[in-house]
Each structure stands twice: as C-alpha cells, then as structure tokens.
GUMIMI-488756 format. One record per residue (C-alpha): x, y, z. Coordinates in nm, 3 decimals, padded with zeros to 5 digits. Example, Ala and Ser with C-alpha at 12.3 -4.5 7.8 and 13.67 -1.06 7.14 Angstrom:
u, v, w
01.230, -00.450, 00.780 .
01.367, -00.106, 00.714 .
% end
This chain:
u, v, w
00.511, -03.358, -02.333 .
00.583, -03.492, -02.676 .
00.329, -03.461, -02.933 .
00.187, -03.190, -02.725 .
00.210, -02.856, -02.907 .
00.360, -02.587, -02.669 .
00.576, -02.251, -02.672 .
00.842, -02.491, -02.560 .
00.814, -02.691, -02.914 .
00.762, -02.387, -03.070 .
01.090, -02.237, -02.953 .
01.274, -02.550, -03.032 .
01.155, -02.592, -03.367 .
01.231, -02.178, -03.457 .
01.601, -02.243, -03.308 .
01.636, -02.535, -03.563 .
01.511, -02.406, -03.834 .
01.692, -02.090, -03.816 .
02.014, -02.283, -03.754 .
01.931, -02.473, -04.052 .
01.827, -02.176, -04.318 .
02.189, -02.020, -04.144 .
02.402, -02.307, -04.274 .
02.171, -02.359, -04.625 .
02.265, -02.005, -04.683 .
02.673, -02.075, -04.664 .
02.731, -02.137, -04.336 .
02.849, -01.744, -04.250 .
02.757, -01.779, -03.900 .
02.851, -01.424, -03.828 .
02.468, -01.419, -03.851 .
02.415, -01.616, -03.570 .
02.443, -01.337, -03.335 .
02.097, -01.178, -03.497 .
01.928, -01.516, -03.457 .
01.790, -01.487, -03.085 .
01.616, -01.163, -03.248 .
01.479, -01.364, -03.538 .
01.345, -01.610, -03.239 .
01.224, -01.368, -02.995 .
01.091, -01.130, -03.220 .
00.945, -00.780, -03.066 .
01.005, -00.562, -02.763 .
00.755, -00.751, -02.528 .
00.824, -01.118, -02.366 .
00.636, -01.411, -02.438 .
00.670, -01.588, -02.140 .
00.953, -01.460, -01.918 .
00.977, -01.165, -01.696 .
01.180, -00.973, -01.971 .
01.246, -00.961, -02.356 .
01.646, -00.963, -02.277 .
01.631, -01.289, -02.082 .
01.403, -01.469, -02.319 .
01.664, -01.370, -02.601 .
01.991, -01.494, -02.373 .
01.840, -01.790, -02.373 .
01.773, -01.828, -02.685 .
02.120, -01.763, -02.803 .
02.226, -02.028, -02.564 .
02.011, -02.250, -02.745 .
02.181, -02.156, -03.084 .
02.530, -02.204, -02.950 .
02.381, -02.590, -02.808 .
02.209, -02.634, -03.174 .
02.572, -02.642, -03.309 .
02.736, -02.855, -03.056 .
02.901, -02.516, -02.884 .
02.919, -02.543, -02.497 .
02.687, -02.275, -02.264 .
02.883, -01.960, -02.166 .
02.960, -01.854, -01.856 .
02.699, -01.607, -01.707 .
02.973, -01.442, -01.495 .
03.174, -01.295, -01.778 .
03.188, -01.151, -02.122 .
03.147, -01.341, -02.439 .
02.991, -01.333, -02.755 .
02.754, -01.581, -02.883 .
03.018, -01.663, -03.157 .
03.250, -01.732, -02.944 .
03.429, -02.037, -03.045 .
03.161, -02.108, -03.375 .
03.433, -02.075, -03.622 .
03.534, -02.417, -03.473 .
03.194, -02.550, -03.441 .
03.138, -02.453, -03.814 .
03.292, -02.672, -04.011 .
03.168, -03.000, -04.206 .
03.337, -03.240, -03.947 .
03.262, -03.141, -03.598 .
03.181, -03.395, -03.313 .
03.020, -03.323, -02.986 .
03.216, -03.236, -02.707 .
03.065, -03.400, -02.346 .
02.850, -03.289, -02.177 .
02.571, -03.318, -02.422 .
02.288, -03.280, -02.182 .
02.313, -02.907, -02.052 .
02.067, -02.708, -01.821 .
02.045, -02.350, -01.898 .
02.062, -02.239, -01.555 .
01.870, -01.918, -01.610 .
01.601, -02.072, -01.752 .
01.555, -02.324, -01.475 .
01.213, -02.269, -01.274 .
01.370, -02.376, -00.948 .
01.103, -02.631, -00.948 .
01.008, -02.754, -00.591 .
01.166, -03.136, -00.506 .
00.994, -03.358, -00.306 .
00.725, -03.168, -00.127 .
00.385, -03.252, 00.017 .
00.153, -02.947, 00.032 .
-00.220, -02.898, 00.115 .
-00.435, -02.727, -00.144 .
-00.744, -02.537, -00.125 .
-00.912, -02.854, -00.212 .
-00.905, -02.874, 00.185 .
-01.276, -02.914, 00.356 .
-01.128, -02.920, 00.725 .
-01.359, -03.226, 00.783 .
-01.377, -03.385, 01.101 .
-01.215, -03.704, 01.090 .
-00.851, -03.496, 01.018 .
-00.745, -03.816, 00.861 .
-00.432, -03.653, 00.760 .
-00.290, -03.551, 01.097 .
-00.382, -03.881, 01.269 .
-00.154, -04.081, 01.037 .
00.126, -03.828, 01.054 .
00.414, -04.009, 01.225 .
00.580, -03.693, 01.344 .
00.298, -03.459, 01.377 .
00.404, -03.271, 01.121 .
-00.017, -03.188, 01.000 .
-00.229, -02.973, 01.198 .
-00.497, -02.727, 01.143 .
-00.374, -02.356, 01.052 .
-00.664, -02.061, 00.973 .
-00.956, -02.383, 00.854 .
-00.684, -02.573, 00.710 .
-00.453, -02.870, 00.736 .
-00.123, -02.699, 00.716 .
00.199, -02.904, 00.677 .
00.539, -02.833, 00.854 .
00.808, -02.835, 00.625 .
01.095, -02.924, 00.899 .
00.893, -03.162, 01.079 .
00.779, -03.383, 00.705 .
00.944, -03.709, 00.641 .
00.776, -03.699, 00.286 .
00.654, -04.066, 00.368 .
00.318, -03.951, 00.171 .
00.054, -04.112, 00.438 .
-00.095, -03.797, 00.485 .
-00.234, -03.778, 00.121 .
-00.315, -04.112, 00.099 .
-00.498, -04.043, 00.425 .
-00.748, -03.761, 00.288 .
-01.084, -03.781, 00.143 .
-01.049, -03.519, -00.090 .
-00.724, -03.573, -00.232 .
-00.664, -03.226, -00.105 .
-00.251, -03.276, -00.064 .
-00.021, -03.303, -00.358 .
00.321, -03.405, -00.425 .
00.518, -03.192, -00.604 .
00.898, -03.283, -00.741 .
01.079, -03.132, -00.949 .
00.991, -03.271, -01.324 .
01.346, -03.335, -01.449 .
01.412, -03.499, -01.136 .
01.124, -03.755, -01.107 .
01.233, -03.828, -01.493 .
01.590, -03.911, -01.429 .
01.645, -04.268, -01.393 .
01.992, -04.254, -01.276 .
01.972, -03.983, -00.999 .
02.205, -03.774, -01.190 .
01.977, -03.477, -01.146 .
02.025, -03.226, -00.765 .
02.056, -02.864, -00.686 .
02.316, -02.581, -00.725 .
02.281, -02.366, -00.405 .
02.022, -02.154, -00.540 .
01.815, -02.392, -00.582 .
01.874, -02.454, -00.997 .
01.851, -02.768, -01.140 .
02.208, -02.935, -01.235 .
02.311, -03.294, -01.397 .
02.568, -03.475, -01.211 .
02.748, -03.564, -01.572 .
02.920, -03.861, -01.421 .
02.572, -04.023, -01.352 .
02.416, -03.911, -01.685 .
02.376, -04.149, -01.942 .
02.230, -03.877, -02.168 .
01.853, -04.030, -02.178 .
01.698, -03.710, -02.263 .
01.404, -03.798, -02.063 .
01.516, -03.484, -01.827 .
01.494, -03.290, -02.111 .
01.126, -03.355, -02.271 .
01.020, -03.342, -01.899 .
01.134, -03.005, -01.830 .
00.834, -02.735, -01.820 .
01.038, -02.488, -01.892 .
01.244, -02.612, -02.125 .
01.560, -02.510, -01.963 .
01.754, -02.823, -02.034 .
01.905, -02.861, -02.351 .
02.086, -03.119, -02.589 .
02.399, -03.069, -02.852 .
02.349, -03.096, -03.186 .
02.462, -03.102, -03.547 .
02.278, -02.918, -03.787 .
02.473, -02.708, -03.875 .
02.749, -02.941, -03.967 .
02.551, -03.201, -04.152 .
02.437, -02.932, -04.412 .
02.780, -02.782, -04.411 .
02.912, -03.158, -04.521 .
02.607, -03.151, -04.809 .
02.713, -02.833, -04.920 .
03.052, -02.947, -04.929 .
02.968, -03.197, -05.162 .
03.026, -03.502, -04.939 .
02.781, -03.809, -05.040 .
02.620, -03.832, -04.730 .
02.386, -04.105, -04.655 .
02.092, -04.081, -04.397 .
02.019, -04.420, -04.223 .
01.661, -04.340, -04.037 .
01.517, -04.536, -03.737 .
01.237, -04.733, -03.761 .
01.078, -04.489, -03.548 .
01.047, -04.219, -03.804 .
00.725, -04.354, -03.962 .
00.471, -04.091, -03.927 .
00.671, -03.813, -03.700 .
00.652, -03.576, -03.981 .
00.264, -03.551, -04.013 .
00.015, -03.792, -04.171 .
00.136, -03.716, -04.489 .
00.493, -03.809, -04.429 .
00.461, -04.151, -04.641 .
00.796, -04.341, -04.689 .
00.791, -04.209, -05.044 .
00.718, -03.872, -04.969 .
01.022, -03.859, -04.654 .
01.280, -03.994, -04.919 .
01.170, -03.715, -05.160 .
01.176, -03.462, -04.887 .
01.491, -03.584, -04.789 .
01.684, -03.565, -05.121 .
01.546, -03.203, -05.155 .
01.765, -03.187, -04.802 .
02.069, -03.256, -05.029 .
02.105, -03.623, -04.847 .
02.207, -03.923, -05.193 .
02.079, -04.158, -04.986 .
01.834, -04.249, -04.758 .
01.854, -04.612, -04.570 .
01.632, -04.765, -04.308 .
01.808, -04.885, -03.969 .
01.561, -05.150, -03.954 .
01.828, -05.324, -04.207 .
02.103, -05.330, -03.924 .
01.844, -05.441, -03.693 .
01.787, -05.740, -03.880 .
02.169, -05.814, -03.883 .
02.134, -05.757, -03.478 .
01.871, -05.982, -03.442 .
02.056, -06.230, -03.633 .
02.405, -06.195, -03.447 .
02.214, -06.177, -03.117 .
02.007, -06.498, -03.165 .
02.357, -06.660, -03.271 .
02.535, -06.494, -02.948 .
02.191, -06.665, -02.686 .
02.223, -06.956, -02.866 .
02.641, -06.976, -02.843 .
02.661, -06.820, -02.441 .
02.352, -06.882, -02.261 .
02.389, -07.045, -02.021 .
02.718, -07.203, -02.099 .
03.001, -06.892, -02.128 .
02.749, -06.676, -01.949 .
02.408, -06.690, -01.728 .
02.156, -06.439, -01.963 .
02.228, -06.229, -02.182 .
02.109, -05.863, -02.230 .
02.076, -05.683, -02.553 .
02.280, -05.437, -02.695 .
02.088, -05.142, -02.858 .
01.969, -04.907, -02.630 .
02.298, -04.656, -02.518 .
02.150, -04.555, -02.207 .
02.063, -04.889, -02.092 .
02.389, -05.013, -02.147 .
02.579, -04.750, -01.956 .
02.364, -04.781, -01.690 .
02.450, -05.116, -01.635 .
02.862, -05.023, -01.712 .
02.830, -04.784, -01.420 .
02.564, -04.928, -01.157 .
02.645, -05.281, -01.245 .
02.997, -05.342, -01.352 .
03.021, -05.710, -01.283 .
02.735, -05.766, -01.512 .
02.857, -05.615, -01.820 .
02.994, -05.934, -01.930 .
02.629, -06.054, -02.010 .
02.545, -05.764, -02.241 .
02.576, -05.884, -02.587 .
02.886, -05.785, -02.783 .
02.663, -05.759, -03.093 .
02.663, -05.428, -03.274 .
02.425, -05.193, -03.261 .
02.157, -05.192, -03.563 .
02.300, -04.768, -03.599 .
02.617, -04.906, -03.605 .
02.566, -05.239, -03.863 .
02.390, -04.995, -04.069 .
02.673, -04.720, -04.125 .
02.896, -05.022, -04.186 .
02.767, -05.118, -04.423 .
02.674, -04.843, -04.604 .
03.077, -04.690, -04.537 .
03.151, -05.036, -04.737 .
02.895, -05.004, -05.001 .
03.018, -04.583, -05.058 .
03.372, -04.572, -04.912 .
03.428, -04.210, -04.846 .
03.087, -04.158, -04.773 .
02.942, -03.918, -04.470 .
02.629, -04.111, -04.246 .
02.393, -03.960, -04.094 .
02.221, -04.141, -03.813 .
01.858, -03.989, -03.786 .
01.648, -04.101, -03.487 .
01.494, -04.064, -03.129 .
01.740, -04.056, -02.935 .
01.986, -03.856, -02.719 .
02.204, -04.145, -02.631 .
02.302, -04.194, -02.959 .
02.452, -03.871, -02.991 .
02.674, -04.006, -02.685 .
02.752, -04.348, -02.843 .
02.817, -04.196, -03.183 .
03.136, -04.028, -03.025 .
03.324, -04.344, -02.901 .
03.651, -04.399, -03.034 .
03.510, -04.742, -03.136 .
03.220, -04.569, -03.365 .
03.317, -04.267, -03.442 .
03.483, -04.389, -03.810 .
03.129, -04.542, -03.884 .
02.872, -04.259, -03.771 .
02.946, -03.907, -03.854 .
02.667, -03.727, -03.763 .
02.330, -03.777, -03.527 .
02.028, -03.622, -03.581 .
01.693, -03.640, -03.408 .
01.383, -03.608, -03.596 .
01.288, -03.296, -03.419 .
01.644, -03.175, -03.528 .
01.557, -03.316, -03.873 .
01.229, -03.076, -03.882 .
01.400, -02.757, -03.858 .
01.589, -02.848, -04.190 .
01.253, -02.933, -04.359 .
01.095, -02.600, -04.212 .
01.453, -02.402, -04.352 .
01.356, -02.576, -04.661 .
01.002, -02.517, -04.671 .
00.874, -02.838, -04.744 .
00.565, -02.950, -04.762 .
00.440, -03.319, -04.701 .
00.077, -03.255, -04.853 .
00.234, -03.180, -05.157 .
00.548, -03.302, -05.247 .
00.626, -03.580, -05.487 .
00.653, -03.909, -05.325 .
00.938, -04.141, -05.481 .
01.021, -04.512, -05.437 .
00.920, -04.677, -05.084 .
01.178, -04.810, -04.839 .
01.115, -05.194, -04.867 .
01.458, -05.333, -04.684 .
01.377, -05.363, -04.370 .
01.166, -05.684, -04.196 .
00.902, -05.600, -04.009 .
01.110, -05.772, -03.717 .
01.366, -05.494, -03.737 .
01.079, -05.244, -03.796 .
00.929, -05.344, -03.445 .
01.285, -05.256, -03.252 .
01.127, -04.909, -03.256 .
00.862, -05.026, -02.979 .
00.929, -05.163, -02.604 .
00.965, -05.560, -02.636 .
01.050, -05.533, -02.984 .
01.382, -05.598, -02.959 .
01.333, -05.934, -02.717 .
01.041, -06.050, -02.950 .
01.283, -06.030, -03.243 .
01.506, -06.270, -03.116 .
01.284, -06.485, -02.974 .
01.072, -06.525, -03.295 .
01.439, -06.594, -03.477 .
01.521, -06.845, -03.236 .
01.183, -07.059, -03.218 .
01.205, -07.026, -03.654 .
01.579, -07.161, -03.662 .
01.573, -07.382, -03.347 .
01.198, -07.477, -03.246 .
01.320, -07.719, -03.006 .
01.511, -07.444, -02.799 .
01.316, -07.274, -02.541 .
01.359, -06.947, -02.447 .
01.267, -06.679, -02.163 .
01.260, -06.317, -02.204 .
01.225, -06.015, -01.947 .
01.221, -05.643, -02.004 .
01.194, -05.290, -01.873 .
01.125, -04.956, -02.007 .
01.248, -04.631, -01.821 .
01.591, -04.652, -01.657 .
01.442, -04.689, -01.253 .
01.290, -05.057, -01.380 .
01.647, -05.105, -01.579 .
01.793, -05.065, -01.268 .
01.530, -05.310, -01.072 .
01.595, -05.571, -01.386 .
01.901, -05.573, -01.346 .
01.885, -05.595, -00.949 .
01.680, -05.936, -01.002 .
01.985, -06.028, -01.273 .
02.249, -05.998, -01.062 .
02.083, -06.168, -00.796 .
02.020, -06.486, -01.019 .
01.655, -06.434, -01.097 .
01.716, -06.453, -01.478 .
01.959, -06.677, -01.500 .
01.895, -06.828, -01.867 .
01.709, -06.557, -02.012 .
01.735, -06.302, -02.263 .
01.694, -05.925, -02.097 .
01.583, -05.637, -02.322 .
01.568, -05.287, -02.140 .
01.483, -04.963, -02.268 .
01.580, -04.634, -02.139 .
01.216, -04.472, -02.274 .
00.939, -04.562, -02.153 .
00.786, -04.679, -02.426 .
01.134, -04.780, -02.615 .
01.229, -04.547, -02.883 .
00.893, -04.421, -03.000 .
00.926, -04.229, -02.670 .
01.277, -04.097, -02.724 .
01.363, -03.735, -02.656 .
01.398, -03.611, -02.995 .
01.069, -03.744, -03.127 .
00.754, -03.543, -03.226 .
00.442, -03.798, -03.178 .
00.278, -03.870, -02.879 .
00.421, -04.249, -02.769 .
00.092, -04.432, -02.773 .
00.043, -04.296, -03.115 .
00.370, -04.354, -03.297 .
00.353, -04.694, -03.123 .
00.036, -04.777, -03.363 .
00.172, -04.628, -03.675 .
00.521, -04.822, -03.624 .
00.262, -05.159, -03.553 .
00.076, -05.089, -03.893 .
00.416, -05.005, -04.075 .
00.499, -05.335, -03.923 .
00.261, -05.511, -04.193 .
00.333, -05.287, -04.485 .
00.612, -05.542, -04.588 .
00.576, -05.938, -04.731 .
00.980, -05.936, -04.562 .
00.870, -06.050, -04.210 .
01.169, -06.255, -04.031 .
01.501, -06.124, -04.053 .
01.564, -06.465, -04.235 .
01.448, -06.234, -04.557 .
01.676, -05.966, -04.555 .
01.881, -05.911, -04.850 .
02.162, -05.870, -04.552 .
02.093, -06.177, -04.360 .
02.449, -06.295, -04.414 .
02.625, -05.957, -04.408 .
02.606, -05.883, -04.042 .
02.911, -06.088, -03.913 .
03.196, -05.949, -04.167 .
03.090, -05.583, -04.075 .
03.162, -05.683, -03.674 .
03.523, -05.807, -03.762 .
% end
C-alpha cells in the first residue's frame, strides 16, 4: 500500500499534521480534543457507517500520534487524558508501540477458501475430485465449499480452470512474520505483544487502517521550541520520499525551517558499521564463532533473540549505523537532542533500550516527518535549496536497499583483504528470516556472513515510508552515484567508529 494514495494516507497525514501545527502553536494541547473535528470534518461519514465512529477513531489516532496509549472502550475518558504527561519535550514511548484500534478493525476473514461467481459449473468438477474430505460439491449451479468439512490445503483452487476460488486471509495476518497477529472473540484483530517485534508490516497492510504506531511529534517540536539544539540524523532511505523535488539541498532547507540546527546523514554511521563489522567477520568467523549475522535491522534481531536464542551469539555486537550516528553527533554537541528520522517502526522499539536511550532521543518516520512539513506549509517546488549532504559513501547509502548491508561488507573485505574469501546469504520479510536462520542453526552457513531484513525490500519498504519500494529502490541506486566517496575507506569517520562503541 505505500506509495499508493488512499483515504487511509490521507487520514494519516491530516492526524500528523494537525498534531504538528498543535505543538508549533505552543504545545496547549487542550486543543487536542477539537482535533478529530478538524480531521473528520462535516456531519456525514466518509467511509464508516457513522460520523461519531469515524471521529473516535480519529482521536485514538491523536492520543497514538503523541505516544499516549488507546483508551478503554468500556469506560469514560477524555481524549486528554493523561497528555499533560505525554506533552512535554522529553517523553519516550511506553510498549506496546504497535496498537490495533479495535473498532476500526474490519474483522477481516483468516484463512478461507471461497468460490466466486467466476464459477462455470463445467463438467470435469475438477475442484471436488481433488477434495480430500469432500468438502466441494455443487449447490444451486455452483461449486459450494463447506466451511467445517475444509482443511484449507488449497487443491481445490489449484484444481479449477477458471481460477474461480480465492483465498482470503486476513491482511495483517498474512503480513506478520512472527505469528504475533490472532483473534479477540469477536473476531477483531489483536497482536500477541510478546511475539511482536514491532515490524510495522501489519500496519501498512491493514485495509482499514485500524492498526496504529506511537509516535513523537509532538515532543520533538516541543524540544525545538524549547530551544534544545536538536540534530536530525536521516536514513539513507529518505532520498526522494518527499516528492521529486525533495533534493538533498532543498530537505536540509526544509528541515531548518522545521527548527532542526542540524541535519546529518545515517549513511555516516553506516560506514563506521561496515567498518566494525568487516573487522568483527574477519576477527570471529569461523574461529570464536561459525557466521556471523549483521546487526542493523531491530526486527531481525529480536526475532532471532526470541525464536532462536542459542544463535544470538553470532549476531554482530557492532552498533547500529542510528546508533554510531547519535554518538557521535552527542560527542561533537554534548547536550544536544537527536532525532533519528527513518523507515522504520522497529527503531522506535530499539530507541527505548536502556542501552540507547542516552544516544537517541527521539524517532521519527518520514511519514511522521511530513505532517510537520504540511503544519509548516512547505513547499519543495519552491523553497531554497542549501548545501548538499556529501558525508556519506555510497556503501553506507546502499544499507537503505535489501543486500546492501551484506554487499557493504563484502566489498570492504575483498578491498582490505583480497585474499580472504567470503560468502554471504540474506532474506527480506521476517517468514524467510526465520527460514535463514533455520538453515543457520542447522549448519548450512557455517562461515558466512547473514544479512536479513525485516521489509521486504529492506528499509525502502519500511512502514513509515511514502514511495512505492521498487521506486525508492532506484532513486536510493542513483543517489548511490551522486558521490566521488564510494568505500567506507573514504569517510571522514573511518577511524571514529570504535571509540564511540567503548
């Protein structure tokens, strides 16, 4: 669904935004309680069965805007319940982060096989002959399917013709990787929040857009207006998510206009990661340990801490290229605020270890990022650019892409030690994490180097992005070769990265 305008987007973007112009205007967020009529706008719904539902959600989507937790349905509460709290300049999230709006949920179908009109009723009745248990037969012209006789083992729609029967499962289900997603008994959509390793990809997937992340809007332009020196430090994958006009000059301009004094590319601490990663393969593997798997992708690396505990030892202890990054800039501008603006859900989650927390205040996605540009009214077309981010390698530009990462490290390695071979493996989207990792454990990559990716796609597909994945793949590719600094062996930083682990 990314990239694809929809009402869903639509909402999303008006609930930022209006969060955003809230805070600009001094944070009195006594206002907030007008906001789901600023959203939902009229005395007619848009797309529910009634004005008053599409406005309860949209004040739960407020409250989740600010990091505030979903209320109860069963009792009495204001939508400003607990915001004075929420609205300060130094606020972190409070677990869970991923959160279904249970009265927005569809109660989407799960795993059901169900004949269409697409039916012909043709002779050879394909369908029911293949039918271990007889569960197909012809009702009124019809192949009809019984529901407590199905096994869901799918021969019957391989079986027809026509491709007259469908599978239907519930969207946010298919999406989740880690099986964290079941039922309440109604039927609703809920996260099993021990499972969840806060992907997102339940969230972009959802139809209905009932399934919501935390966030920190509020409190990053609280800390600007504070007058905190707060740094942004952007992901690689940012190139071209705010429009074709979004240069690198024009995003830093827009970005100062935000209030942020600095603006910093990640791609800088993912040339320190490369670097401390190819020294790590080159130290462990296979001497201390049999492969080693990469470090940056959150998601991936809970999902092995909880489905494969005994292999955690092979993840590199390298620090994340978010994490290098804030480092370094907390040492450059002690007393400074950073901002970590990106993709991703997960880093929300790994921002708010006790182990990170001093070095990232604040995570932003870039859809979170366009509500503050909308509150600010600015305009890519026409603003001003300034100076170009020139930093970053292309190597740590490419850790925004699937492979990119692996390829990174590998290129390092074959440059600094040509007579060392190496083997890489990867996976993108958590269900072929989990088979990697499978094959890992049972000794198939013994001597490799493992990249996975929770997003299909790696993090041009992450949950808080706004370009279709195949597209922001090619503009990250051709801002790839917009810089002469091409191995991380040309960073400015090459021989920063180890003092900022100790």
């Amino acid at each position: 669904m990314r990239g694809i305008p929809s009402l869903i987007t639509d909402i999303r973007k008006k609930v930022f935004t209006e969060v955003a112009k809230m805070a600009y205007a001094g944070g009195d967020y006594s206002r907030a309680e007008d906001l789901p009529y600023v959203i939902v706008p009229g005395d007619q719904p848009l797309h529910r069965e009634s004005v008053f539902l599409e406005r309860a959600i949209a004040g739960e989507r407020v409250r989740l805007a600010m990091g505030l937790p979903i209320r109860p349905v069963q009792t009495r509460t204001l939508m400003t319940e607990g915001m004075d709290a929420a609205a300060v300049a130094e606020q972190y999230y409070e677990p869970p982060l991923i959160n279904i709006i249970s009265y927005a949920c569809h109660i989407c179908p799960t795993n059901q096989y169900r004949v269409t009109e697409s039916c012909q009723n043709c002779l050879a009745a394909s369908c029911q002959k293949v039918c271990p248990k007889d569960a197909v037969s012809f009702v009124n012209g019809k192949s009809h399917i019984d529901p407590d006789k199905c096994i869901k083992c799918g021969k019957c729609a391989k079986a027809c013709s026509y491709n007259a029967i469908i599978h239907l499962e519930r969207p946010c289900q298919a999406a989740c990787g880690m099986d964290a997603i079941g039922a309440d008994d109604h039927g609703r959509a809920v996260i099993d929040q021990e499972k969840c390793v806060a992907c997102g990809q339940c969230l972009v997937s959802c139809p209905f857009g009932a399934i919501v992340d935390k966030g920190q809007i509020f409190q990053v332009i609280q800390s600007i207006l504070k007058g905190d020196k707060v740094i942004a430090i952007v992901a690689p994958a940012f190139i071209g998510q705010f429009g074709k006009h979004s240069t690198p000059g024009k995003f830093i301009a827009a970005m100062k206009q935000l209030g942020f004094a600095r603006v910093v590319e990640v791609a800088v601490g993912a040339d320190m990661c490369t670097i401390e990663e190819a020294k790590d393969f080159l130290e462990k593997v296979p001497g201390e340990q049999k492969y080693m798997a990469t470090s940056c992708c959150p998601a991936w690396h809970s999902m092995i801490y909880q489905l494969y505990p005994s292999e955690a030892k092979n993840i590199s202890m390298t620090l994340t290229p978010m994490v290098f990054t804030a480092r370094l800039m907390k040492k450059e501008y002690p007393g400074c605020k950073v901002v970590f603006v990106g993709p991703c859900a997960a880093k929300k989650l790994e921002a708010i270890r006790e182990d990170i927390r001093s070095d990232v205040d604040f995570v932003m996605t870039f859809e979170e990022l366009q509500g503050m540009f909308e509150a600010k009214e600015i305009d890519f077309e026409t603003i001003e650019p300034m100076y170009d981010l020139d930093e970053g390698t292309a190597a740590g530009r490419g850790f925004a892409v699937a492979g990119g990462v692996a390829k990174a490290v590998e290129n390092l390695i074959h440059e600094t030690h040509p007579e060392r071979e190496i083997h890489t493996a990867r996976a993108e989207g958590l269900r072929d994490c989990r088979k990697l990792m499978a094959l890992a454990k049972a000794g198939k990559y013994d001597g490799y180097l493992l990249e996975g990716m929770a997003c299909p796609g790696g993090c041009v597909a992450g949950a808080g992005t706004l370009l279709p994945v195949d597209l922001a793949a090619k503009v990250v590719s051709r801002y790839q070769t917009e810089t002469d600094r091409t191995s991380p062996t040309d960073s400015a930083y090459r021989n920063v990265g180890k003092s900022l682990e100790d």
